[in-house]
N, CA, C and O atoms as a printed pandas DataFrame, in Angstrom:
     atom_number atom_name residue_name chain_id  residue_number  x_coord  y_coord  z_coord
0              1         N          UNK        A               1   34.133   22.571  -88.169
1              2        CA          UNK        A               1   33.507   23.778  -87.646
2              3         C          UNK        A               1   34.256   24.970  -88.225
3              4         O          UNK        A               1   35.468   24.985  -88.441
4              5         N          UNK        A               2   33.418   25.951  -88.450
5              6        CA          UNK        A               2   33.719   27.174  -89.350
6              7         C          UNK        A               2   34.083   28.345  -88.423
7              8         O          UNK        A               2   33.411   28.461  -87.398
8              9         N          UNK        A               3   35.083   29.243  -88.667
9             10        CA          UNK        A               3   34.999   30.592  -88.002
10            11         C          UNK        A               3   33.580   31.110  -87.573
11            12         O          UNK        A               3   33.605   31.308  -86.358
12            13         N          UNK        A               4   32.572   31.352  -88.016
13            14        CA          UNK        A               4   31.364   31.902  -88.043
14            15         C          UNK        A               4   30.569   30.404  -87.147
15            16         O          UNK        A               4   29.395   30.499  -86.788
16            17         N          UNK        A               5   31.141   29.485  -86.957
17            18        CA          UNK        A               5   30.280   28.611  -85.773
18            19         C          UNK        A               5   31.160   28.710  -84.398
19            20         O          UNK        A               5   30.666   28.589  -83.278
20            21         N          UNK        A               6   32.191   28.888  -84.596
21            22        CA          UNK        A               6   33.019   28.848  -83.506
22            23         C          UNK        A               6   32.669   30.604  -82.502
23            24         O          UNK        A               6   32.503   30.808  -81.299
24            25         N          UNK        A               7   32.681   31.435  -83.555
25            26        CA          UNK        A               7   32.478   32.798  -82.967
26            27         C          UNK        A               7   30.567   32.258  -82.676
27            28         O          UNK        A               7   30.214   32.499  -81.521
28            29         N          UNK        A               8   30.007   31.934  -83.127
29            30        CA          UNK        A               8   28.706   32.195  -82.666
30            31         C          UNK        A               8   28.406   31.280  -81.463
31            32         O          UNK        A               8   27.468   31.475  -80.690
32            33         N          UNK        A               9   29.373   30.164  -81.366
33            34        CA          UNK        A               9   29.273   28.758  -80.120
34            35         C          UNK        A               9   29.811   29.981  -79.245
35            36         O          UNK        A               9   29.089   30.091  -78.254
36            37         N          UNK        A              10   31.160   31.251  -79.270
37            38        CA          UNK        A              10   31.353   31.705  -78.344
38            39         C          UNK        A              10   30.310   32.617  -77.907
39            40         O          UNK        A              10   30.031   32.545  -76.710
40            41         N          UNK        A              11   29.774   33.323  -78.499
41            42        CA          UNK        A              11   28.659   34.227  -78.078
42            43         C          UNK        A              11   27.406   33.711  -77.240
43            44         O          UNK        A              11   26.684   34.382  -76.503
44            45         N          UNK        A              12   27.313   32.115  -77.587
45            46        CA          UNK        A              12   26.125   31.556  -76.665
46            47         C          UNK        A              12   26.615   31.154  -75.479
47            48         O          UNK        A              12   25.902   31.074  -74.478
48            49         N          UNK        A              13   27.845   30.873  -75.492
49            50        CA          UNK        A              13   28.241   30.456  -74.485
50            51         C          UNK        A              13   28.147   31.835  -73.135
51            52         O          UNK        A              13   27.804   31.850  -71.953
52            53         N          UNK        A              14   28.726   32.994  -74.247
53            54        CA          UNK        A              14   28.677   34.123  -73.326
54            55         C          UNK        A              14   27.445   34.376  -72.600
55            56         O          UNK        A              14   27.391   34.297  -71.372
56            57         N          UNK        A              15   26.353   34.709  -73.408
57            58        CA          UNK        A              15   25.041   34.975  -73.300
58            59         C          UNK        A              15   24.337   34.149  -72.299
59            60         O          UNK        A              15   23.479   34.730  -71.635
60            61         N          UNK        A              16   24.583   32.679  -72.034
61            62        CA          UNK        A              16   24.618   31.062  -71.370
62            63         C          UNK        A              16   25.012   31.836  -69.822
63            64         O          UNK        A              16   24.406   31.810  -68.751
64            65         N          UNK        A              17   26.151   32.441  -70.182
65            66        CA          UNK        A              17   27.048   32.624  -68.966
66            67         C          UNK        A              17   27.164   34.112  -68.093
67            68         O          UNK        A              17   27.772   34.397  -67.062
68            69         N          UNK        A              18   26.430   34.783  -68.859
69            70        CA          UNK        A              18   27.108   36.534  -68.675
70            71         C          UNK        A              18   27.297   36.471  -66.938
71            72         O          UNK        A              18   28.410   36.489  -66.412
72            73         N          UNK        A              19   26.309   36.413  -66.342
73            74        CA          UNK        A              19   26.119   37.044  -64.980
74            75         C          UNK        A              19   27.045   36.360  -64.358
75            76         O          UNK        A              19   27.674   37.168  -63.673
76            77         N          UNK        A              20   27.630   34.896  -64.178
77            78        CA          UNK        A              20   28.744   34.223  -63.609
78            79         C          UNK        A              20   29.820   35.345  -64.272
79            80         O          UNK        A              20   30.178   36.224  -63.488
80            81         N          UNK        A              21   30.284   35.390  -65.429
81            82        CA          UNK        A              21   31.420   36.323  -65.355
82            83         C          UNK        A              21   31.428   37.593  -65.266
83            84         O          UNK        A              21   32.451   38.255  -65.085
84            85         N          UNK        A              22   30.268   38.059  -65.387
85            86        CA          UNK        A              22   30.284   39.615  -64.183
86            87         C          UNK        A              22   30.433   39.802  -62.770
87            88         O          UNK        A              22   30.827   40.643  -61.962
88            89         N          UNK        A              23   29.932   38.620  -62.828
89            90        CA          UNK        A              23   30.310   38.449  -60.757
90            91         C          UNK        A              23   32.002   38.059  -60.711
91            92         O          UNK        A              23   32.745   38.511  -59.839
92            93         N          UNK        A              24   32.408   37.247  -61.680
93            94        CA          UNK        A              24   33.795   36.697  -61.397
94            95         C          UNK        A              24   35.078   37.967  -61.532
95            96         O          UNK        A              24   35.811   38.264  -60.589
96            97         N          UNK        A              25   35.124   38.419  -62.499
97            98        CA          UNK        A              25   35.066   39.585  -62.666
98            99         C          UNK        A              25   35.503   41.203  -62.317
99           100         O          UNK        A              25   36.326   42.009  -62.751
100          101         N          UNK        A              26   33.885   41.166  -60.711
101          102        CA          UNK        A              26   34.145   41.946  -59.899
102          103         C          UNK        A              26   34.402   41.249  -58.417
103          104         O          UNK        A              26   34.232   41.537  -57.232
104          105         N          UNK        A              27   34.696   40.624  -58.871
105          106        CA          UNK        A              27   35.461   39.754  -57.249
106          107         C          UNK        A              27   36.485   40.026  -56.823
107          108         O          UNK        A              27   37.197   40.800  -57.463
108          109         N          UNK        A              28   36.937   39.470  -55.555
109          110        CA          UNK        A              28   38.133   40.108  -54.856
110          111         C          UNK        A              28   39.160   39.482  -55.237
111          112         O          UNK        A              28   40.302   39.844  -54.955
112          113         N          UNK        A              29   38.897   38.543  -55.872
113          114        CA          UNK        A              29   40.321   37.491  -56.387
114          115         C          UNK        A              29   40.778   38.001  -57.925
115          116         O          UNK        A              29   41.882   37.974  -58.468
116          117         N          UNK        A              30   39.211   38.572  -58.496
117          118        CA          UNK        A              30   39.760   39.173  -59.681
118          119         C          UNK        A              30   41.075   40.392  -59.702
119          120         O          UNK        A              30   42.117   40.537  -60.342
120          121         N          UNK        A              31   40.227   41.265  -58.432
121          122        CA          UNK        A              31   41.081   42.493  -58.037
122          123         C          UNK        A              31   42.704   42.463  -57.435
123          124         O          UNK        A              31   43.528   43.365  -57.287
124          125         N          UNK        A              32   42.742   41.237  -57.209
125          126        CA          UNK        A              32   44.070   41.102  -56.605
126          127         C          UNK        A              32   44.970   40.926  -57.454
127          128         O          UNK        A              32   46.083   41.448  -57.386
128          129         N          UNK        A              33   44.567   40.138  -58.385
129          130        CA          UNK        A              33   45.367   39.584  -59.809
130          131         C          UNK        A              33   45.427   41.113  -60.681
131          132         O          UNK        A              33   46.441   41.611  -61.169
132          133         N          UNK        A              34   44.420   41.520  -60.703
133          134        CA          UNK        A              34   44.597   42.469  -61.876
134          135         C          UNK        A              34   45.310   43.369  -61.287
135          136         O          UNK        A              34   46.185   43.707  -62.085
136          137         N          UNK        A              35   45.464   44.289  -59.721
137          138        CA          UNK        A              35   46.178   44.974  -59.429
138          139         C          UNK        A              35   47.755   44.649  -59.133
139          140         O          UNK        A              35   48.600   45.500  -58.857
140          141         N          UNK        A              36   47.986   43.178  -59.252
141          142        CA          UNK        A              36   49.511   42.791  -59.574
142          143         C          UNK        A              36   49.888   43.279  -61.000
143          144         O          UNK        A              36   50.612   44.236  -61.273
144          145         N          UNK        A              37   49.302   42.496  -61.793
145          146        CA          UNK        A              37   49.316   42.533  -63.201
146          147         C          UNK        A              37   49.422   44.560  -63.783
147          148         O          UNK        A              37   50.200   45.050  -64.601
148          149         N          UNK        A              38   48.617   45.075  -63.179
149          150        CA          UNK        A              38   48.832   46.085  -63.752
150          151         C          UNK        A              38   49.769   47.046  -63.022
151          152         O          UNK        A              38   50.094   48.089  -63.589
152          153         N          UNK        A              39   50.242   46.748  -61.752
153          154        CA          UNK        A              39   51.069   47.623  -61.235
154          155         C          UNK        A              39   52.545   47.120  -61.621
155          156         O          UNK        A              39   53.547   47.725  -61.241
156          157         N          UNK        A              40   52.592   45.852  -62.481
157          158        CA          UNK        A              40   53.826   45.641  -62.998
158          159         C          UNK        A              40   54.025   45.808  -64.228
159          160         O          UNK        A              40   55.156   45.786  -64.713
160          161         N          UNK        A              41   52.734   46.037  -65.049
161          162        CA          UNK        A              41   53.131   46.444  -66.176
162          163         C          UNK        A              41   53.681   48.223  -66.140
163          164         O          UNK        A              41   54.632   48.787  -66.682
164          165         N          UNK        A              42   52.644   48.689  -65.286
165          166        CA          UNK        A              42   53.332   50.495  -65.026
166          167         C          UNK        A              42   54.392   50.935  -64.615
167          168         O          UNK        A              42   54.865   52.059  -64.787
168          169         N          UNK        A              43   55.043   49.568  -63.739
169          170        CA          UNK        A              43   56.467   49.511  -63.443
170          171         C          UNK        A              43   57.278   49.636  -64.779
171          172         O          UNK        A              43   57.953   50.619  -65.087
172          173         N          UNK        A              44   57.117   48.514  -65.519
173          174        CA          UNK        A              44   57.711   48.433  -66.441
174          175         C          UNK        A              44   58.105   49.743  -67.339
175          176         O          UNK        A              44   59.180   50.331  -67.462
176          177         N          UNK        A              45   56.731   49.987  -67.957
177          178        CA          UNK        A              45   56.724   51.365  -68.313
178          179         C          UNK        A              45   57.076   52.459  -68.301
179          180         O          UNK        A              45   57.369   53.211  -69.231
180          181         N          UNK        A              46   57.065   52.630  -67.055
181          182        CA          UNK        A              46   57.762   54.020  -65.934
182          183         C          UNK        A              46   58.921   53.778  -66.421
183          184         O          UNK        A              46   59.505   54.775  -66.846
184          185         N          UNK        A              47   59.801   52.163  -66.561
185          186        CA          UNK        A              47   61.219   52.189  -66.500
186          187         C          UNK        A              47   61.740   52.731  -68.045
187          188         O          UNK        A              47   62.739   53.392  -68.329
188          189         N          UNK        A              48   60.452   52.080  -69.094
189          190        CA          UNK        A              48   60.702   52.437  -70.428
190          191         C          UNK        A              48   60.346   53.769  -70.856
191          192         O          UNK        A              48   60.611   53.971  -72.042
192          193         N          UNK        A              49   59.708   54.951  -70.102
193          194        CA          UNK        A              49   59.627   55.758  -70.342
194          195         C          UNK        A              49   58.818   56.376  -68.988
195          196         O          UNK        A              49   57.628   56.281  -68.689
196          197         N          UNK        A              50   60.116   57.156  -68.176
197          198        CA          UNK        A              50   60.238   57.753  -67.384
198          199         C          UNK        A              50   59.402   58.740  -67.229
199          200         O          UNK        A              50   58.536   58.745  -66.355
200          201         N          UNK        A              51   59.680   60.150  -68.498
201          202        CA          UNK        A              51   59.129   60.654  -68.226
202          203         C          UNK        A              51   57.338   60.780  -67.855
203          204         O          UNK        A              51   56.818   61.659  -67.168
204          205         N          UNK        A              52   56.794   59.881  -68.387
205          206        CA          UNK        A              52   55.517   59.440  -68.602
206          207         C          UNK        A              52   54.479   59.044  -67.621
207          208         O          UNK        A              52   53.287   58.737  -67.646
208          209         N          UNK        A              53   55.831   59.235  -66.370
209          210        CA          UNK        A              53   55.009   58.404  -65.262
210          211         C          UNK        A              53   53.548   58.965  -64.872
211          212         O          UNK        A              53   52.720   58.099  -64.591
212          213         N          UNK        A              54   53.237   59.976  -64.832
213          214        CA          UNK        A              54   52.381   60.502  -64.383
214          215         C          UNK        A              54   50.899   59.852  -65.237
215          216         O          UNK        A              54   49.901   59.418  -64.661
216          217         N          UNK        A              55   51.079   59.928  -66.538
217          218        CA          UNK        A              55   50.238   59.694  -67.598
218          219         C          UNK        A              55   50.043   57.852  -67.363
219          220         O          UNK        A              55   48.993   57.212  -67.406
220          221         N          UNK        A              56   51.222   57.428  -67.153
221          222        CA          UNK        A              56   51.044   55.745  -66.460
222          223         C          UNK        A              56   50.210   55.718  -65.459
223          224         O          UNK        A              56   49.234   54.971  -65.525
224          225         N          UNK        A              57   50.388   56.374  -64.547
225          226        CA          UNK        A              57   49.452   55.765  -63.311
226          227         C          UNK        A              57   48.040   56.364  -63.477
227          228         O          UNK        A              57   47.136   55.913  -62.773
228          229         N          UNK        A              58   47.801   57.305  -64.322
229          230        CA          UNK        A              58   46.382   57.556  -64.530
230          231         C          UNK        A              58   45.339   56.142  -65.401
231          232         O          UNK        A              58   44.330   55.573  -64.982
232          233         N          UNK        A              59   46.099   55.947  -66.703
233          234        CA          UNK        A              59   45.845   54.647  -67.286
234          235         C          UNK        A              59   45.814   53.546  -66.657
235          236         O          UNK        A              59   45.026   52.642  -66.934
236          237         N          UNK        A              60   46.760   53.493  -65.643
237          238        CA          UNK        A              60   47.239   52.582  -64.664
238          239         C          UNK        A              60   45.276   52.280  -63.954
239          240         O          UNK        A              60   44.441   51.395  -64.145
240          241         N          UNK        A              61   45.294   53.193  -63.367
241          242        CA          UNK        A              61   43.872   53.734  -62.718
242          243         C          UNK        A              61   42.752   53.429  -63.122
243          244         O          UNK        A              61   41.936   52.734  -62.517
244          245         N          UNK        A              62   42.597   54.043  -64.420
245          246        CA          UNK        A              62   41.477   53.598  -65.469
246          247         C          UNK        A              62   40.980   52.581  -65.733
247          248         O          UNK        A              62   39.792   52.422  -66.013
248          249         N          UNK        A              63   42.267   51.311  -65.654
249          250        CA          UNK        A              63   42.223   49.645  -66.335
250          251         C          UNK        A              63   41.979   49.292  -65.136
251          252         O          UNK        A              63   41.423   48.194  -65.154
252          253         N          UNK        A              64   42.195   49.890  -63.554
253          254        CA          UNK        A              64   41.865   49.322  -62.759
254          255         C          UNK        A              64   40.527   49.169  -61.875
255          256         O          UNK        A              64   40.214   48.360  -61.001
256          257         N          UNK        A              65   39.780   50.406  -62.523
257          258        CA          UNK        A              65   38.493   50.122  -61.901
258          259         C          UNK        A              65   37.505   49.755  -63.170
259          260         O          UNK        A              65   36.292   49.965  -63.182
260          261         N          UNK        A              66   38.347   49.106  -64.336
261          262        CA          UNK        A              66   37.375   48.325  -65.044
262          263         C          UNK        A              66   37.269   46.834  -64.137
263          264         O          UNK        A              66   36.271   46.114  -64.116
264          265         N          UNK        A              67   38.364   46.617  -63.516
265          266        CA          UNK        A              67   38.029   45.061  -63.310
266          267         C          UNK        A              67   38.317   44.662  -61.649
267          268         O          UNK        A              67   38.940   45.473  -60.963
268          269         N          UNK        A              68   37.983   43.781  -61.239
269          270        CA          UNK        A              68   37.491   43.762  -59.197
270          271         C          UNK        A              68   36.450   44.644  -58.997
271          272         O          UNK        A              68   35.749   45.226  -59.825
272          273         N          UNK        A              69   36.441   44.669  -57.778
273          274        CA          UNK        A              69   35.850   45.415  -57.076
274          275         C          UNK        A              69   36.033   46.916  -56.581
275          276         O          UNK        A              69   35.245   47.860  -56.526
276          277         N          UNK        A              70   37.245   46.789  -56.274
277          278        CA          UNK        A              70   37.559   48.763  -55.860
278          279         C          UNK        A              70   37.968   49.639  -57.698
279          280         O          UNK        A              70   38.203   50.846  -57.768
């Protein structure tokens, strides 16, 4: 199997699947994970560059109402 079958097996699969992973997604289990995940990466951040914090938690923000529910 070729790059160009493997990317197109993924696209059917997507297409097969979309609405299960839009629901999964915006779920509450999604939201819990992703708001760990991203409030420790802004931790991090904040620590690597302090001054920045402000500009972190906006991005912080942004990535977070791409994915869960709130």
């Amino acid at each position: 199997m070729g790059i160009d079958d493997a990317v197109n097996k993924g696209k059917d699969l997507y297409e097969e699947h979309k609405d299960k992973i839009a629901e999964a997604v915006k779920s509450e289990q999604a939201e819990d994970i992703s708001d760990k995940v991203l409030d420790g990466v802004a931790d991090f951040a904040k620590k690597v560059a302090p001054g920045a914090a402000d500009k972190i938690d906006e991005i912080r923000d942004g990535a977070d109402k791409a994915v869960g529910n709130e």
